[in-house]
C-alpha positions in Angstrom: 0.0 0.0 0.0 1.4 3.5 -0.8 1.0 6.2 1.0 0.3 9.7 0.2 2.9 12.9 1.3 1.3 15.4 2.8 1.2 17.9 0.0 -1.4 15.2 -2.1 -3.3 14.2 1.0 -5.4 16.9 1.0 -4.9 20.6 0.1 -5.4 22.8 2.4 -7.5 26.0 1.9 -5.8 29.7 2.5 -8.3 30.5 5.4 -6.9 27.4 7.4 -3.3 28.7 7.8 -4.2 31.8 8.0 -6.6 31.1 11.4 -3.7 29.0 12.5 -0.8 31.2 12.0 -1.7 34.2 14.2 -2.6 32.1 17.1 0.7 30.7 17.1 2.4 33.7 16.8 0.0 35.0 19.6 1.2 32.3 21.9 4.7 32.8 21.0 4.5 36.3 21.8 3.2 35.6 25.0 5.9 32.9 26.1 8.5 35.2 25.1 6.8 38.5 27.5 6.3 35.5 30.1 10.4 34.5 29.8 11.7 38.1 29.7 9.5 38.6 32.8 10.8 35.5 34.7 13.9 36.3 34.1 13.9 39.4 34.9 12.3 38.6 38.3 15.2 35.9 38.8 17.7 38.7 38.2 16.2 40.7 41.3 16.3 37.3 43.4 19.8 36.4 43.0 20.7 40.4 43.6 18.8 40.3 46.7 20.2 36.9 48.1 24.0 38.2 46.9 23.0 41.1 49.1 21.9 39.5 52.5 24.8 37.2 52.0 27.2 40.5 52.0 25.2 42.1 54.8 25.1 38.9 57.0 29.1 38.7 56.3 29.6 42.3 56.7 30.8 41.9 60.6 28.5 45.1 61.5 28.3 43.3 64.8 31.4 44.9 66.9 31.9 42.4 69.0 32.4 40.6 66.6 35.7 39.3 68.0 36.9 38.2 71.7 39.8 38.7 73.8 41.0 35.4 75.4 43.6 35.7 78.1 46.6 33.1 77.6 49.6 32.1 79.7 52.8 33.1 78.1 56.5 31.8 78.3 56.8 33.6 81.4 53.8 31.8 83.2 51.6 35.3 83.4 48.7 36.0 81.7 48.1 38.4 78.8 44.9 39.3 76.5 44.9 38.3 73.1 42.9 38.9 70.6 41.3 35.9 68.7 40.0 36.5 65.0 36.8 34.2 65.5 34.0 35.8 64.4 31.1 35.3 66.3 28.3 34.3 63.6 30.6 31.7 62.4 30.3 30.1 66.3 27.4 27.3 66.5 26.3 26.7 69.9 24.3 25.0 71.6 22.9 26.1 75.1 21.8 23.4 78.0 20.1 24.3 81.1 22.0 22.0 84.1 20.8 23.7 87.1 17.2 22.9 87.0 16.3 27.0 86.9 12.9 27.5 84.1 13.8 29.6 81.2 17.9 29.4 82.0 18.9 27.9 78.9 16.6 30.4 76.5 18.2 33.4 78.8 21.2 32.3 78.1 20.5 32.1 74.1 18.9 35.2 74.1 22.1 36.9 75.6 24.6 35.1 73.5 22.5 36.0 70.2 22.7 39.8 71.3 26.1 39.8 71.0 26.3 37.8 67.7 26.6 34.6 68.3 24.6 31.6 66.3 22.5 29.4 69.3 20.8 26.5 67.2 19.5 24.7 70.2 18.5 25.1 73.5 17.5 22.2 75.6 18.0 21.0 79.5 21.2 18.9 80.1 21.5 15.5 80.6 20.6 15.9 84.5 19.9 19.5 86.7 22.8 19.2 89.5 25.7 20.9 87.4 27.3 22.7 90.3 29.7 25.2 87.7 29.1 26.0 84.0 31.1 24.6 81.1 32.1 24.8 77.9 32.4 21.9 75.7 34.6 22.6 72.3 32.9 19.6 70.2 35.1 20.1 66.8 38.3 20.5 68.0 38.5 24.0 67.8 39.2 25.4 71.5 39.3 28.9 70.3 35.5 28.9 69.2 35.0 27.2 72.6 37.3 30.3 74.9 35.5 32.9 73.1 32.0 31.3 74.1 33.2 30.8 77.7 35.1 34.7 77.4 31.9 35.9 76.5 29.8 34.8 79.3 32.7 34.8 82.0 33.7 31.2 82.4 37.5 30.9 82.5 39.6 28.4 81.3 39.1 25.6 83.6 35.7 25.8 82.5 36.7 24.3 78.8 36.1 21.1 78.3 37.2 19.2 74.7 34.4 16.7 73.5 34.6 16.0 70.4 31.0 14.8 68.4 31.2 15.9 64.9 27.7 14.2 64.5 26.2 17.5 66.6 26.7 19.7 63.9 27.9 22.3 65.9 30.9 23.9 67.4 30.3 24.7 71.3 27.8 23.2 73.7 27.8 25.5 76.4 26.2 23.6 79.9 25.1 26.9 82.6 25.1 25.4 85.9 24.0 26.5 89.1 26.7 29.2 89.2 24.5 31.3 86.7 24.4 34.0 89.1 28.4 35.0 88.0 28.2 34.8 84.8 28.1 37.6 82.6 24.4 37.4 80.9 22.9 37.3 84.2 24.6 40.4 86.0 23.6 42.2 82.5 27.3 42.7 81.6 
């Protein structure tokens, strides 16, 4: 059996393409308008996510650094500055002295001066008689400017890693919250 081309199948009338033709152009027209606009409101997106990325990177926070007092060859202590900034500092806040509300205190100070809390929670158990800080990446100098920050010295650092926390700094506020910077308003 043969088949026909399209030319012999049947002819086609004038009027036919011609009702054809400017709907598809019509169409066209439209998807064009429609793909200018899009992208043109994708252009504004990106310039407005480049720009809270350069904002949130800025460092308008001043304190956005810490001074961390270290022994030197001498044996005395002297204040040094540590180039951490503070936004880059994960943390996680746990209530260990049974007090309501001392863990979201705590967050709500550290957040005022820049810091990035992503949990609050109680600890473990509610007898921690002193606070600590627990450097959980192996990073103590994230983990002295937490404790510098809320006036726990030192002694008060503790290094445990858990990379599976997916943070830097779990910061434990015991029942010597009364001396520690957020609560005397310092």
């Amino acid at each position: 059996m043969l088949r026909k081309s399209r030319s012999e199948e049947e002819p086609s009338t004038g009027s036919e393409k011609s009702s054809k033709t400017p709907v598809l152009h019509e169409r066209s027209s439209t998807d064009k308008m429609l793909n200018i606009l899009i992208g043109g409101l994708s252009l504004i997106v990106l310039a407005l996510v480049i720009s809270l990325i350069v904002r949130l990177n800025s460092g308008s926070n001043p304190d956005s650094s810490a001074q961390v007092s270290a022994p030197d060859d001498a044996g005395n202590q002297i204040e040094q500055p540590v180039q951490v900034r503070n936004k880059s500092i994960r943390v996680e806040v746990l209530n260990g002295a049974g007090v309501p509300r001392l863990a979201s205190k705590m967050a709500d100070y550290l957040r005022s001066k820049g810091f990035d809390v992503v949990k609050t929670d109680n600890a473990p158990h509610d007898n921690f008689k002193k606070s600590v800080v627990q450097d959980r990446i192996g990073d103590i100098e994230k983990a002295r400017v937490i404790a510098s920050a809320v006036g726990i010295g030192d002694d008060g650092i503790l290094q445990q890693k858990n990379p599976q926390l997916y943070l830097d700094v779990t910061l434990i506020v015991g029942q010597d919250y009364k001396t520690l910077s957020f609560w005397s308003g310092k």
